[in-house]
DRENDO-1510 file (C-alpha; in Angstrom, 1 decimal, always signed):
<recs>
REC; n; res; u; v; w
REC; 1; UNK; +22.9; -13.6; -33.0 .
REC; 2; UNK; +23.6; -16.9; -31.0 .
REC; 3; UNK; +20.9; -18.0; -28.2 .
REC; 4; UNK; +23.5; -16.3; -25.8 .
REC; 5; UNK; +23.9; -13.2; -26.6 .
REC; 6; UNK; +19.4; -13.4; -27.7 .
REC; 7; UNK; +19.8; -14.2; -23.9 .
REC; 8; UNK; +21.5; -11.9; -22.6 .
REC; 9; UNK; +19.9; -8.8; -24.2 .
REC; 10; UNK; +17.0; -10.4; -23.5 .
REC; 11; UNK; +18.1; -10.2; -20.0 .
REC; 12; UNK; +19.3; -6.7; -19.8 .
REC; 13; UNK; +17.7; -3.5; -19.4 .
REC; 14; UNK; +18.1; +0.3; -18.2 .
REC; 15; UNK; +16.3; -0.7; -15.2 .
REC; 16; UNK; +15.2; -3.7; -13.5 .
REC; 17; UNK; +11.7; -3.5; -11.2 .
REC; 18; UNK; +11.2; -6.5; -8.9 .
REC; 19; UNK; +8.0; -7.5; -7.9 .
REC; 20; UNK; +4.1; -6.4; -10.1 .
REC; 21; UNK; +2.3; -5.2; -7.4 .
REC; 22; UNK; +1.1; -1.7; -7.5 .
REC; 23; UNK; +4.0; -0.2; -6.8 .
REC; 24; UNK; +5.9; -2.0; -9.1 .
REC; 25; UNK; +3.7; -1.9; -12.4 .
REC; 26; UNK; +3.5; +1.7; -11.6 .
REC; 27; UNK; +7.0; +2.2; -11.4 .
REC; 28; UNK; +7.8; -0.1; -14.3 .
REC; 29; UNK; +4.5; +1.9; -16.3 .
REC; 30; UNK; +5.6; +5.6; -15.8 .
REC; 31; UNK; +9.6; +4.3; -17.0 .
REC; 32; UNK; +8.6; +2.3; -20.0 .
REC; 33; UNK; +6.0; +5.3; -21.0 .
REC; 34; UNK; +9.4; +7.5; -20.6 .
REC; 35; UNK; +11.3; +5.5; -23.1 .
REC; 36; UNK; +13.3; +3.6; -21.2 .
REC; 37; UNK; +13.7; -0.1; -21.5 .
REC; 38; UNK; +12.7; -1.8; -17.9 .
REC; 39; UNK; +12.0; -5.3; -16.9 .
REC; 40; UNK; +9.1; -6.2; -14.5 .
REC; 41; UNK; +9.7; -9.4; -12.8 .
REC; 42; UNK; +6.9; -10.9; -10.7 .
REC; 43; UNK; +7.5; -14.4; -8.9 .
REC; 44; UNK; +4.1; -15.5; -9.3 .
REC; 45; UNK; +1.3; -15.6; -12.6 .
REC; 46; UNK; -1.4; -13.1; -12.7 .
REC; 47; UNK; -4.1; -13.5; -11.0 .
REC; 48; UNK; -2.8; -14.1; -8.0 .
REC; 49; UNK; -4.0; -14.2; -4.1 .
REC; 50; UNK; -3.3; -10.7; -2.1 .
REC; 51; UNK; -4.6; -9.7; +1.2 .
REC; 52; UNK; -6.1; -6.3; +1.2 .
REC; 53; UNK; -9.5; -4.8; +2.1 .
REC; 54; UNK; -10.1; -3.7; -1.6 .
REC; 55; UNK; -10.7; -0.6; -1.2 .
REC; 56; UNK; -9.1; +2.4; -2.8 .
REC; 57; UNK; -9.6; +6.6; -1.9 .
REC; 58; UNK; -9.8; +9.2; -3.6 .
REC; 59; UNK; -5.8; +9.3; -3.8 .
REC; 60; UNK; -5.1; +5.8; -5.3 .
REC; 61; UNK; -8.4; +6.7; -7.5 .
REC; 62; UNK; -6.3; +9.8; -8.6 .
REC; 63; UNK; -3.0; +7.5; -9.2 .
REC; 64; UNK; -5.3; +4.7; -11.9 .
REC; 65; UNK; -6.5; +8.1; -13.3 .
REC; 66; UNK; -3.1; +9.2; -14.2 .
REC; 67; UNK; -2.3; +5.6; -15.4 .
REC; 68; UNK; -5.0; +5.5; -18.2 .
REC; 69; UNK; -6.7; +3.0; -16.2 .
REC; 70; UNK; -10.3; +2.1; -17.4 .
REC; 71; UNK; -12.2; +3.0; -14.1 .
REC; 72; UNK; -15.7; +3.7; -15.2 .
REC; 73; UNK; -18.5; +0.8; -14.0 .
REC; 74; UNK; -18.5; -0.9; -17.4 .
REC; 75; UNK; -15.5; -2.5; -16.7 .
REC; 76; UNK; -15.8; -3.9; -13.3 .
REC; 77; UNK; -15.1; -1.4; -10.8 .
REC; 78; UNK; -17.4; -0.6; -8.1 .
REC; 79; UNK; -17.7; +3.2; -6.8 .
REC; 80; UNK; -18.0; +4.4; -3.3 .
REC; 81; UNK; -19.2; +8.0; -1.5 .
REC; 82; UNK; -17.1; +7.8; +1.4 .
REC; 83; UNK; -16.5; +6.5; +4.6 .
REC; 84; UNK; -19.3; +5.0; +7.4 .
REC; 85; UNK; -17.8; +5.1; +10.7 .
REC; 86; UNK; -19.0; +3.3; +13.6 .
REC; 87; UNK; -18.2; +3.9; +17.0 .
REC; 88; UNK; -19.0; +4.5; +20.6 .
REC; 89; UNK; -22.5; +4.1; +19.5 .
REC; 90; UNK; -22.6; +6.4; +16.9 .
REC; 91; UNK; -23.3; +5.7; +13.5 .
REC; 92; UNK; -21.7; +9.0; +11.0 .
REC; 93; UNK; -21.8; +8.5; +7.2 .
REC; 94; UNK; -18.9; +11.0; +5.6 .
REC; 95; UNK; -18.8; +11.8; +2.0 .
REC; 96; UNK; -15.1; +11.8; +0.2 .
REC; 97; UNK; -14.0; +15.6; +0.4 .
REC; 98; UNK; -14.7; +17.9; -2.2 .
REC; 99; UNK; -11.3; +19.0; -3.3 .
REC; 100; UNK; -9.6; +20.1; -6.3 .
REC; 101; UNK; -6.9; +17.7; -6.0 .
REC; 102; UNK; -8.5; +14.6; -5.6 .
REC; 103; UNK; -11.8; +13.0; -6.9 .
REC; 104; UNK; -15.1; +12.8; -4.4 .
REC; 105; UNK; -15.3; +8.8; -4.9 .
REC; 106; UNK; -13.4; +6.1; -3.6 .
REC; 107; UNK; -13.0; +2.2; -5.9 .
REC; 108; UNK; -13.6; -0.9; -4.9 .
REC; 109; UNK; -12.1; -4.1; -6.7 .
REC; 110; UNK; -10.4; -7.6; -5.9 .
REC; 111; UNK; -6.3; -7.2; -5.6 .
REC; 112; UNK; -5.8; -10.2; -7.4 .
REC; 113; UNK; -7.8; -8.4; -10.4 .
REC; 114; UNK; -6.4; -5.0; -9.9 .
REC; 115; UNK; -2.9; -6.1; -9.7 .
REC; 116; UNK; -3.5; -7.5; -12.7 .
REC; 117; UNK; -4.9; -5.0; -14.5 .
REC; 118; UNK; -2.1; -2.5; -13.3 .
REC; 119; UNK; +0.4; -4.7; -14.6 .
REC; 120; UNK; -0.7; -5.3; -17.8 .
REC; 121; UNK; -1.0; -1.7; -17.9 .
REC; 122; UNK; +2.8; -1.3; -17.5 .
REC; 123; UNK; +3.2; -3.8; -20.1 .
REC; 124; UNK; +1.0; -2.4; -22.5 .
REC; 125; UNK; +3.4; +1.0; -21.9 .
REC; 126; UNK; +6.3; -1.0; -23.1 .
REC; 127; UNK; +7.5; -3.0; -20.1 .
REC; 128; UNK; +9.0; -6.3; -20.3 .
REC; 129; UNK; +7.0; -8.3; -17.7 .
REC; 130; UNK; +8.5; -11.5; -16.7 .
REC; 131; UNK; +5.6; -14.0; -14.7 .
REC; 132; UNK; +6.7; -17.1; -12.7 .
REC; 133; UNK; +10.2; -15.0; -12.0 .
REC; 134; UNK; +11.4; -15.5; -8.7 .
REC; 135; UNK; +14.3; -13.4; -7.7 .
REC; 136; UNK; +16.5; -15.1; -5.3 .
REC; 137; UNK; +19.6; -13.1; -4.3 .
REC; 138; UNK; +21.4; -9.3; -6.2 .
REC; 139; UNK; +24.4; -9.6; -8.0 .
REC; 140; UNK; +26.4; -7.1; -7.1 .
REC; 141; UNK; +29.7; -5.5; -8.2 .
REC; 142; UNK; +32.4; -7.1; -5.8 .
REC; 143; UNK; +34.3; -3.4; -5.5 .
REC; 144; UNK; +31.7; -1.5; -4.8 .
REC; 145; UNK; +28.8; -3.3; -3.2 .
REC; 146; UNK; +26.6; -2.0; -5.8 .
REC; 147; UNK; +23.6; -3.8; -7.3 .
REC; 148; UNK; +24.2; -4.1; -11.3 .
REC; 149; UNK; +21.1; -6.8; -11.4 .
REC; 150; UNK; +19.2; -9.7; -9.9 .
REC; 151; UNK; +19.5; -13.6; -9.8 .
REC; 152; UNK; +16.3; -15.1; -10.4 .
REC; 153; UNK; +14.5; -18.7; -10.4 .
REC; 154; UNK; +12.2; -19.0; -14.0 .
REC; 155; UNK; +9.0; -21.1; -15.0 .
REC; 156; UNK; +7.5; -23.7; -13.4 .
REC; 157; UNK; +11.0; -25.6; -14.0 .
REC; 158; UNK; +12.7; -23.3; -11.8 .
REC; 159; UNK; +15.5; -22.7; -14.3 .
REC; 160; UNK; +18.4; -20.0; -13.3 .
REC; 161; UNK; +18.5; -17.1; -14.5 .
REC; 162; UNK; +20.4; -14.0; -14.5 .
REC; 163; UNK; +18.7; -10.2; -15.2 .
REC; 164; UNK; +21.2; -6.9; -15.7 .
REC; 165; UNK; +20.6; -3.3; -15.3 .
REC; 166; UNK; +22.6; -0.3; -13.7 .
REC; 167; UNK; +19.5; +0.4; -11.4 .
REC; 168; UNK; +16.8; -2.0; -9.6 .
REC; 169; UNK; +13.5; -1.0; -8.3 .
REC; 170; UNK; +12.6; -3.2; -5.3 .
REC; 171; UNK; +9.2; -3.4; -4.9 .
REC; 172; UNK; +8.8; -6.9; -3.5 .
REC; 173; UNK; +6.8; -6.2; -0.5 .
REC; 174; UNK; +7.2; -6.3; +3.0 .
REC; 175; UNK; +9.3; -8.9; +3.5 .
REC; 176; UNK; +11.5; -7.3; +0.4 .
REC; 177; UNK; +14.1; -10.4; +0.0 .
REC; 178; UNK; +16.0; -7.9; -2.1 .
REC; 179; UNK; +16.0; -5.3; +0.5 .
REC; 180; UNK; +17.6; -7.2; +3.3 .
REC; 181; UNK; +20.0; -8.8; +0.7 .
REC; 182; UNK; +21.7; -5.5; +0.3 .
REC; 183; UNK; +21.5; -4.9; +4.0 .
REC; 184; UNK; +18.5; -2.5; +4.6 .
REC; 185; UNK; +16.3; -4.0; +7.7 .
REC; 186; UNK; +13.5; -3.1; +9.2 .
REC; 187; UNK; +13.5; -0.4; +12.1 .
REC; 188; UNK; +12.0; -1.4; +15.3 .
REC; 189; UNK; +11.3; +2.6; +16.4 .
REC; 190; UNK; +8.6; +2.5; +13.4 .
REC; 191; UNK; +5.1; +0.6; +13.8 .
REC; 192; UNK; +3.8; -2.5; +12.0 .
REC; 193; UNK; +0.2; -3.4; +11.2 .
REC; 194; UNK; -1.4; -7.0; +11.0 .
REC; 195; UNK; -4.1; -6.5; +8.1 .
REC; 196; UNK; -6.8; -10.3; +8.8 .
REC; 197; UNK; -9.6; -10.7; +6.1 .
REC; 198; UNK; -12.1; -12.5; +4.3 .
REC; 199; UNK; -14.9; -13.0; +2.1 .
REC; 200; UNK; -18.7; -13.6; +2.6 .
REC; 201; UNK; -21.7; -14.1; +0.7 .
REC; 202; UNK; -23.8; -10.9; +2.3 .
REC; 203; UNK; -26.6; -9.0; +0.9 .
REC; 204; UNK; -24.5; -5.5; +2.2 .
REC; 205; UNK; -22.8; -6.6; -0.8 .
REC; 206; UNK; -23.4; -3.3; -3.0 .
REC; 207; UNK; -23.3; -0.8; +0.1 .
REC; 208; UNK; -21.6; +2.3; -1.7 .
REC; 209; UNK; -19.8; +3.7; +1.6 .
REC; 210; UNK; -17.1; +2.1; +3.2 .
REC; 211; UNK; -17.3; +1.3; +6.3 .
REC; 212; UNK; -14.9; +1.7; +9.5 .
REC; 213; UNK; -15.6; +0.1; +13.0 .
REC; 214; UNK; -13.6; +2.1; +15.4 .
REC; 215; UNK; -13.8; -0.2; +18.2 .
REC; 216; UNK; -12.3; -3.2; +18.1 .
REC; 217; UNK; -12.8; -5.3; +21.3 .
REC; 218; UNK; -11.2; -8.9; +22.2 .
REC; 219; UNK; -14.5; -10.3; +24.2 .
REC; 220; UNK; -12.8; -13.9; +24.6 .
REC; 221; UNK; -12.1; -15.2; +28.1 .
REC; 222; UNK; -13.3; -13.0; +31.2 .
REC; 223; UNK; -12.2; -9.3; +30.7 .
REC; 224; UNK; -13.2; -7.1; +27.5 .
REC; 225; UNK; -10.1; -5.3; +25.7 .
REC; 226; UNK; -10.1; -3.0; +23.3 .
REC; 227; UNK; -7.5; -3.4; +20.5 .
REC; 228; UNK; -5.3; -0.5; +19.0 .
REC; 229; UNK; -7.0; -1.2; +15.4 .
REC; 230; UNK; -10.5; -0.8; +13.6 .
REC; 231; UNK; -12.5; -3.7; +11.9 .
REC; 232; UNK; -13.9; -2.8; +8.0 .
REC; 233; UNK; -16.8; -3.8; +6.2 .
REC; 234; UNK; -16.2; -3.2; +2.4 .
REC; 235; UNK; -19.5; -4.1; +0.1 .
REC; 236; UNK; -17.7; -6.1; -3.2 .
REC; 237; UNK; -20.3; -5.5; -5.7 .
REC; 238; UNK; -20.3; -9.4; -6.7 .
REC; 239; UNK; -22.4; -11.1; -4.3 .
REC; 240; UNK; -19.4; -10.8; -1.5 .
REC; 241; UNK; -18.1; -8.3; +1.3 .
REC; 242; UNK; -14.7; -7.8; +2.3 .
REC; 243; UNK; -14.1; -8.3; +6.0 .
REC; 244; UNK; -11.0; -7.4; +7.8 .
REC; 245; UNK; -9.3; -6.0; +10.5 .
REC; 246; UNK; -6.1; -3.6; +10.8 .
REC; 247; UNK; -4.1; -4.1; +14.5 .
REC; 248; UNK; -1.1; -2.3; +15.6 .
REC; 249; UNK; +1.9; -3.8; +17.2 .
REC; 250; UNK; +1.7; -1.0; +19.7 .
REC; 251; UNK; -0.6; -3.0; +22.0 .
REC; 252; UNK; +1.0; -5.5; +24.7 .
REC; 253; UNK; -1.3; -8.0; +23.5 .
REC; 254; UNK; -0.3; -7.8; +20.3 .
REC; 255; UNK; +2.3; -11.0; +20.2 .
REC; 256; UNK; -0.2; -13.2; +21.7 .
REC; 257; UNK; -3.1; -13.0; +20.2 .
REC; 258; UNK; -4.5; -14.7; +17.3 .
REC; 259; UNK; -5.6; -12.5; +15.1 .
REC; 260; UNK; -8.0; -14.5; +12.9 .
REC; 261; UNK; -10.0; -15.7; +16.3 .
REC; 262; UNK; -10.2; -12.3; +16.7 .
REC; 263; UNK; -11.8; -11.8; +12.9 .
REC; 264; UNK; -14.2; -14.6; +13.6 .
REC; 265; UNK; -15.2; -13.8; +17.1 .
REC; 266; UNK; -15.9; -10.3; +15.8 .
REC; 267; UNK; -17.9; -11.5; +12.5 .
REC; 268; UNK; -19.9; -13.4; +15.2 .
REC; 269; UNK; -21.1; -10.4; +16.8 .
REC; 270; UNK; -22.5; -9.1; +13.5 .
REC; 271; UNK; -26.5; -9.0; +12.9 .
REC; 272; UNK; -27.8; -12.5; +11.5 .
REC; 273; UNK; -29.1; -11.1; +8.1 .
REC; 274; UNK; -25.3; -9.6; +6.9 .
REC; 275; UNK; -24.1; -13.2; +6.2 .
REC; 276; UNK; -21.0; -13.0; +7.9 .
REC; 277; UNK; -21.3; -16.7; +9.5 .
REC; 278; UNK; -18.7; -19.7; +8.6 .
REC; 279; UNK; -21.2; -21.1; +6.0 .
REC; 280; UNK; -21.1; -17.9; +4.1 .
REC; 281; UNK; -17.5; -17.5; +3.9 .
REC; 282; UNK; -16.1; -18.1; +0.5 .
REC; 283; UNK; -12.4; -18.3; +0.8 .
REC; 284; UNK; -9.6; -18.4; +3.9 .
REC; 285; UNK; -8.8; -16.2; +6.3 .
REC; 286; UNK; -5.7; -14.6; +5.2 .
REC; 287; UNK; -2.9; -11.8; +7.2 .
REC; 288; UNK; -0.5; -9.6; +5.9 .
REC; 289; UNK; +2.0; -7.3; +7.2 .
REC; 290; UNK; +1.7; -3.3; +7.3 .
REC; 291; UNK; +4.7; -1.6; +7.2 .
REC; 292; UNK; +4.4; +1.9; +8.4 .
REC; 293; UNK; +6.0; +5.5; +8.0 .
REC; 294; UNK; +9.1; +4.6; +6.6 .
REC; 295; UNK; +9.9; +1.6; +8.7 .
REC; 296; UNK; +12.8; +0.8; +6.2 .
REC; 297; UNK; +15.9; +3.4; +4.9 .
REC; 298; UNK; +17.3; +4.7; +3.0 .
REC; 299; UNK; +15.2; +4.5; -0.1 .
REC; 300; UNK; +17.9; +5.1; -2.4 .
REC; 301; UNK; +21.7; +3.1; -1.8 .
REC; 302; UNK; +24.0; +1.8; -4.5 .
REC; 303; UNK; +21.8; +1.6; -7.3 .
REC; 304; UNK; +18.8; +0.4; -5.4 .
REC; 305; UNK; +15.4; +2.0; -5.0 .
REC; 306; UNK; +12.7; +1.2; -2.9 .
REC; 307; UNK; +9.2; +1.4; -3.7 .
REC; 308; UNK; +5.8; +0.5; -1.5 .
REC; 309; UNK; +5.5; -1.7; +1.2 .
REC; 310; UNK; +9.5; -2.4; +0.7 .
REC; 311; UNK; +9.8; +1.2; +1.6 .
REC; 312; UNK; +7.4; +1.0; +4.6 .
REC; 313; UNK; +5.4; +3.7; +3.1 .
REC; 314; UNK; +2.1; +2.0; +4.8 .
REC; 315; UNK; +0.0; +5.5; +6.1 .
REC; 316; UNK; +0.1; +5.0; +9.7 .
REC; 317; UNK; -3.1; +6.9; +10.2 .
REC; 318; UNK; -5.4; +4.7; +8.4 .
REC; 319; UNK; -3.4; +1.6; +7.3 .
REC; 320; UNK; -3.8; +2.4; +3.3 .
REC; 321; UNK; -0.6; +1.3; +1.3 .
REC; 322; UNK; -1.7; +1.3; -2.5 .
REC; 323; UNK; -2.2; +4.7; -2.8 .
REC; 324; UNK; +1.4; +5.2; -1.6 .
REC; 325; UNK; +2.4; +2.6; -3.7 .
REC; 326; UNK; +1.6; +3.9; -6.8 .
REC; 327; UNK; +3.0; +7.4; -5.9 .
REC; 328; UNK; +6.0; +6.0; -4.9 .
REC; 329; UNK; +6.1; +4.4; -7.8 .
REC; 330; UNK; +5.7; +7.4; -10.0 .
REC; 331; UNK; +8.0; +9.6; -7.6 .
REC; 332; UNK; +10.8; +6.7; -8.1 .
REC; 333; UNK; +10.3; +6.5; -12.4 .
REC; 334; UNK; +10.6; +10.7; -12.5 .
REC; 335; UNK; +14.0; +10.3; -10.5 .
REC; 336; UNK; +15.3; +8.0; -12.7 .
REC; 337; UNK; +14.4; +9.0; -15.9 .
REC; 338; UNK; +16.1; +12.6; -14.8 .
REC; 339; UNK; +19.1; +10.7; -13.9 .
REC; 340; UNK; +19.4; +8.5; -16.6 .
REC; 341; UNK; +19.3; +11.2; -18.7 .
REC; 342; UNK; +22.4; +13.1; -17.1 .
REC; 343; UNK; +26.2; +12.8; -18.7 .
REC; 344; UNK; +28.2; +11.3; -15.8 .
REC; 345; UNK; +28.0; +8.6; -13.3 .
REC; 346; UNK; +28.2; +11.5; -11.0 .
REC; 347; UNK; +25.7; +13.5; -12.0 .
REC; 348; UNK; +23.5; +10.5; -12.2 .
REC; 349; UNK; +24.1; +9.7; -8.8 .
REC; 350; UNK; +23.5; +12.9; -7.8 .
REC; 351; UNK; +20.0; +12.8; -8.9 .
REC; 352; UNK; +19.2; +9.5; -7.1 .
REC; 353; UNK; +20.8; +10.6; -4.1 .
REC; 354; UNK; +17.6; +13.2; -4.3 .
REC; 355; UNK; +15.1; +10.6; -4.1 .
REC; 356; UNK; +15.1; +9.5; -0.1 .
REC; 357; UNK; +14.5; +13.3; +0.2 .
REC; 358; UNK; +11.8; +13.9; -2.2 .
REC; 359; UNK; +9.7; +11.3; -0.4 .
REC; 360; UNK; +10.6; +12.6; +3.1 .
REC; 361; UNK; +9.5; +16.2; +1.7 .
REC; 362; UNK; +5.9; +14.6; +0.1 .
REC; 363; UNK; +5.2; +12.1; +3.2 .
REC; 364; UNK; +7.9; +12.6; +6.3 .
REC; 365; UNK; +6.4; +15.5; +8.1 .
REC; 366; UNK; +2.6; +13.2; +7.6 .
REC; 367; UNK; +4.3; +10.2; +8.5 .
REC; 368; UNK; +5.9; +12.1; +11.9 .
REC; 369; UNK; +2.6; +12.8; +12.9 .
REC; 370; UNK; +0.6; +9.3; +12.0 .
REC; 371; UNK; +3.4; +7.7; +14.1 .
REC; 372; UNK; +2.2; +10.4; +17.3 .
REC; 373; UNK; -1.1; +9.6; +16.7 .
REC; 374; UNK; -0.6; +5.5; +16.9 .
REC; 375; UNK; +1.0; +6.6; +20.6 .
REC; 376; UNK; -2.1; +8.0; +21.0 .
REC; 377; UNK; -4.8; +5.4; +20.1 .
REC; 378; UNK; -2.6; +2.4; +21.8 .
REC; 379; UNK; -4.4; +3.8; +24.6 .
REC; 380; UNK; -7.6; +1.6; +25.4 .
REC; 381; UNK; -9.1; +4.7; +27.5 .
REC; 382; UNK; -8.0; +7.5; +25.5 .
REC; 383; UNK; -9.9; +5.5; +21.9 .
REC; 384; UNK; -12.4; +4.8; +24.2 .
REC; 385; UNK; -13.3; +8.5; +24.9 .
REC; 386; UNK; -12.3; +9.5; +21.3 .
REC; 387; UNK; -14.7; +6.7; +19.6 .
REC; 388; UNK; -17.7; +8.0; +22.1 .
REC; 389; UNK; -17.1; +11.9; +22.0 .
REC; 390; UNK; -15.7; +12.5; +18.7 .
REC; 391; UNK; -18.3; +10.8; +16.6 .
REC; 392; UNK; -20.4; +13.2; +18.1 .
REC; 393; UNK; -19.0; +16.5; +16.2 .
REC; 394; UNK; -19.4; +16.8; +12.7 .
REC; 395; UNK; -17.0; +19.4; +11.7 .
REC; 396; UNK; -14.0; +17.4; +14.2 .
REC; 397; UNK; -15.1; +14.4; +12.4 .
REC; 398; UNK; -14.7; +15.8; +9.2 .
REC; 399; UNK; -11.0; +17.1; +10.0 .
REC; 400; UNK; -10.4; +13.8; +10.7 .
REC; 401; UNK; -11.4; +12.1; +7.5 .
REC; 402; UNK; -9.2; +14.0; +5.7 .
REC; 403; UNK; -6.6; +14.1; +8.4 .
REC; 404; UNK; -6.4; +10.2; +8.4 .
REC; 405; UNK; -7.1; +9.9; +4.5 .
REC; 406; UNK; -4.7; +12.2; +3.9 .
REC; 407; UNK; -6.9; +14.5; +1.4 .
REC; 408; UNK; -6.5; +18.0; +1.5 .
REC; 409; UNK; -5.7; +21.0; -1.1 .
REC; 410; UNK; -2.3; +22.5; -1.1 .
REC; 411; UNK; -3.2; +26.0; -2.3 .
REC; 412; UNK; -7.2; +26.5; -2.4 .
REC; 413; UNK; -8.3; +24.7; +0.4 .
REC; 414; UNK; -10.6; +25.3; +3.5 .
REC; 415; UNK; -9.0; +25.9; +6.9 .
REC; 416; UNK; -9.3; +22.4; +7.8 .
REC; 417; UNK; -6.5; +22.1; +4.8 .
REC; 418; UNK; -4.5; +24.8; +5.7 .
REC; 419; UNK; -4.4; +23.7; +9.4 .
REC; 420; UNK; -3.8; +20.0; +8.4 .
REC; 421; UNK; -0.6; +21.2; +5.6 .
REC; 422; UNK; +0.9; +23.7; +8.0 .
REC; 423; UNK; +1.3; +20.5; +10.7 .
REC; 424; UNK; +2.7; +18.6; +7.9 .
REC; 425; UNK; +4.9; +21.2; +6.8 .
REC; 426; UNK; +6.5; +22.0; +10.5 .
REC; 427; UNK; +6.2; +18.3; +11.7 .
REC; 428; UNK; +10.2; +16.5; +11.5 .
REC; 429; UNK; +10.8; +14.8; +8.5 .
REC; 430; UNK; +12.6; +11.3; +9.2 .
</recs>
């Protein structure tokens, strides 16, 4: 075989995942377990830098689970209850709901380490995972607009490079270069998050709930606001915390503030003892964008699929995006091992057609109803009142952990379940 034609199989796959982030190694894990041959191309080396507040639910718990992932304490991951919330002047500790569907505890590691892990998972499964590959543009076929591979930058060198498959997997983030290269923007009608965090040296470093402020105020210059957001406080189990905040475009404010003032003014208001001061803080401040509800479709178009934050599948209840990730992931691999294992391009099709409408049947009628309730908290007064009263009822305050961490039972579970799946189930689906 010349170096070509090494080359060009080298280069050529049944599928071709972009981008070695959750939803990508998950993607690429759950094909390459099915037999197929798919290449994982991530543009940076592992570990890398990703702005997250760390910590996973019961959900993305259940996702590593069904991954093989090692999760136990031995190797480096840090267990949590459930969720502290803070509001209003209340204080309410919530444990992780008992359900047959998901586990009681929630994880806590680094992304840079987690991403890693996941992806070596993938490759471990049989994956081809490409490091240092930055995809620059789609090749597509000229008569039919479809995508039949990537163009890619390779190495520190930056040498060109072209990948082939019949289907790609873009799960390149938010800003999902690949995405808008086959024309799928953004939609302005869905919200966007700004997730701001950092690290300190704190001795709440091994708290085992996570923790939720619920009122987030901008106290700079003469009037006090409350922001459409909450502030977290997420105990690392290494000496460190995780602290963040999540904001919502929905607020008026929202262009023209500056987000990591806000993360320092609000870190300054903090008791002493926790550490969170300048001299404690061991890295940057760093922002990322939360794409929300489906804020980019179709998920399925001439050979494309989107996956993750390329999807927008963000939850706009609560901000959480690996969880979704991974499924997404999963949901994507089943489609297209189904399809790839039909006779004819149009049955093939056929199945991936299917896919924008399994994920609007899993997470549309949810999604319909996180994007009601970010109307709702945009409203200074009306999270005012909620933050005050709510906190104040145990059994509303449950229905609301598992309303906003989406964890409930299909079949067996209480009425808060049933109540909380029969809104999903009548809500739209778009």
């Amino acid at each position: 075989m010349t170096d070509t034609a090494a080359t060009c199989s080298e280069h050529s796959a049944d599928v071709i995942v972009v981008g070695a982030g959750p939803a990508g190694s998950a993607t690429a894990y759950y094909l390459a377990k099915s037999g197929l041959d798919v290449l994982l191309l991530e543009k940076t080396a592992f570990p890398r830098e990703k702005v997250c507040g760390d910590g996973l639910t019961p959900r993305a718990v259940k996702e590593l689970v069904g991954m093989g992932i090692d999760i136990s304490e031995e190797a480096g991951w840090l267990r949590n209850k459930g969720l502290r919330l803070i509001g209003g002047g209340v204080r309410l500790q919530l444990d992780w709901p008992d359900l047959a569907s998901y586990p009681d505890y929630g994880l806590v590691r680094k992304r840079d380490d987690f991403d890693q892990q996941l992806a070596r998972n993938a490759e471990k499964a049989g994956a081809r995972l490409y490091e240092r590959c930055n995809v620059s543009a789609p090749l597509t076929d000229p008569r039919t607009g479809r995508i039949t591979g990537v163009e890619a930058k390779l190495g520190e060198e930056k040498s060109p490079a072209t990948f082939h498959a019949p289907l790609v997997v873009a799960a390149d983030g938010n800003s999902t270069r690949l995405s808008l290269a086959m024309g799928l923007h953004r939609r302005e009608d869905r919200p966007m998050g700004v997730a701001v965090r950092t690290y300190f040296t704190s001795p709440r470093h091994d708290d085992d709930y996570l923790e939720s402020w619920l009122e987030l105020w901008d106290r700079r210059g003469d009037q006090d606001r409350m922001l459409p957001g909450y502030g977290w406080i997420f105990g690392m189990g290494d000496g460190t915390s995780n602290v963040g905040l999540g904001v919502l475009n929905t607020s008026p404010a929202f262009k023209d503030l500056d987000w990591r003032e806000i993360l320092k003014a609000w870190c300054a208001s903090m008791p002493e003892d926790w550490g969170y001061t300048p001299e404690n803080m061991t890295g940057p401040i760093r922002g990322a964008a939360l794409p929300m509800a489906f804020n980019r479709q179709p998920h399925y178009t001439r050979g494309l699929l989107l996956v993750g934050d390329a999807g927008g599948l963000v939850n706009p209840f609560n901000g959480e995006g690996i969880a979704y990730a991974m499924e997404s992931g999963r949901i994507a691999a089943e489609v297209i091992v189904q399809a790839h294992a039909r006779a004819t391009t149009a049955q093939r099709e056929l199945v991936l057609r299917s896919y924008p409408r399994i994920l609007k049947e899993t997470y549309g009628g949810y999604y319909t109803l996180g994007r009601a309730f970010v109307k709702v908290i945009s409203n200074p007064t009306i999270m005012k009142i909620a933050a005050q009263r709510g906190l104040t009822h145990p059994g509303l305050t449950k229905f609301a952990l598992k309303l906003l961490a989406n964890l409930t039972d299909p079949t067996d579970g209480d009425a808060m379940d049933r109540i909380i799946n029969v809104l999903t189930k009548v809500a739209p689906k778009s």
